[in-house]
Every structure is written in structure tokens, then in C-alpha cells.
N, C-alpha and C positions, 0 to 999 in steps of 0.2 A: 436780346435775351441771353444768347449765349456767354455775355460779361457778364450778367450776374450769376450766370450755374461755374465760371471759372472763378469768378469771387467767393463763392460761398465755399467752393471746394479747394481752394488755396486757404480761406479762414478756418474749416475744418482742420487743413495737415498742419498749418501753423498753434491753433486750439491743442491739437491734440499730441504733437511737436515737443509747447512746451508743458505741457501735463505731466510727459514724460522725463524730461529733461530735470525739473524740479522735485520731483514725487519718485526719484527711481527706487530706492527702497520700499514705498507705501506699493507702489505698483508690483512689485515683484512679491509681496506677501499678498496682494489682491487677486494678483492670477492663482496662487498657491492656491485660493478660498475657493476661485471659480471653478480650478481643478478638481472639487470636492462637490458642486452641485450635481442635480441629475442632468440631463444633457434635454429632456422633454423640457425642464423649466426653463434652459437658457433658452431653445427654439421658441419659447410662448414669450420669452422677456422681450428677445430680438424682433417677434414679429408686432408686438405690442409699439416699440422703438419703432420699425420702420413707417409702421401706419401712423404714427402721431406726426412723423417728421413729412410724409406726404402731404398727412391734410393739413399742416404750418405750409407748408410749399404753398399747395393749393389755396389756401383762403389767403396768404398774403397776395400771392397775383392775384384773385379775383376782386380783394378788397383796395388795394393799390393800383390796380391797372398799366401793370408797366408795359411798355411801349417796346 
């Protein structure tokens, strides 16, 4: 189990790596925006995100059954 939480969290910084790598201009006007929201809506966006990305965790291991 622990190979795939190091896979998924290696595929994550490499995801997110080259996001950045490519998009540096897009990304540096995208922070600008995000500096401009209210900070209530980003905590609702962020907890929105982490709950989606739990229950994808959870129903792929219960429907997969990894070993």
C-alpha cells in the first residue's frame, strides 16, 4: 500500500512540476486572481477538493481491492 501513496504523491509533484514549468506566465497571473478572492471562498473550494479527492482514494481501494 505504501507504493502506491509514494506513486501517487511522486505523480502529484511531477503533475504539478510540470504545470509549472510550462504555464509560468499563466500561473503567475492566476495567483494575482487568487490574491483577489475572499479567503472564506478559497477554504470552501479547498475543502470541497480535499473531500472529492478522499472519496476517489477511498472508492478506488474499495472497488479495486488492492492488496
Amino acid at each position: 500500500m505504501l507504493k502506491f501513496i509514494l506513486f501517487g504523491i511522486g505523480f502529484m509533484l511531477l503533475f504539478e512540476g510540470l504545470l509549472y514549468f510550462f504555464f509560468t506566465k499563466k500561473m503567475k497571473a492566476m495567483i494575482k486572481l487568487i490574491d483577489e478572492f475572499d479567503k472564506d471562498k478559497i477554504k470552501s473550494f479547498a475543502t470541497i477538493i480535499c473531500v472529492l479527492g478522499a472519496c476517489l482514494i477511498y472508492f478506488t481501494f474499495k472497488i479495486y481491492r488492492f492488496n
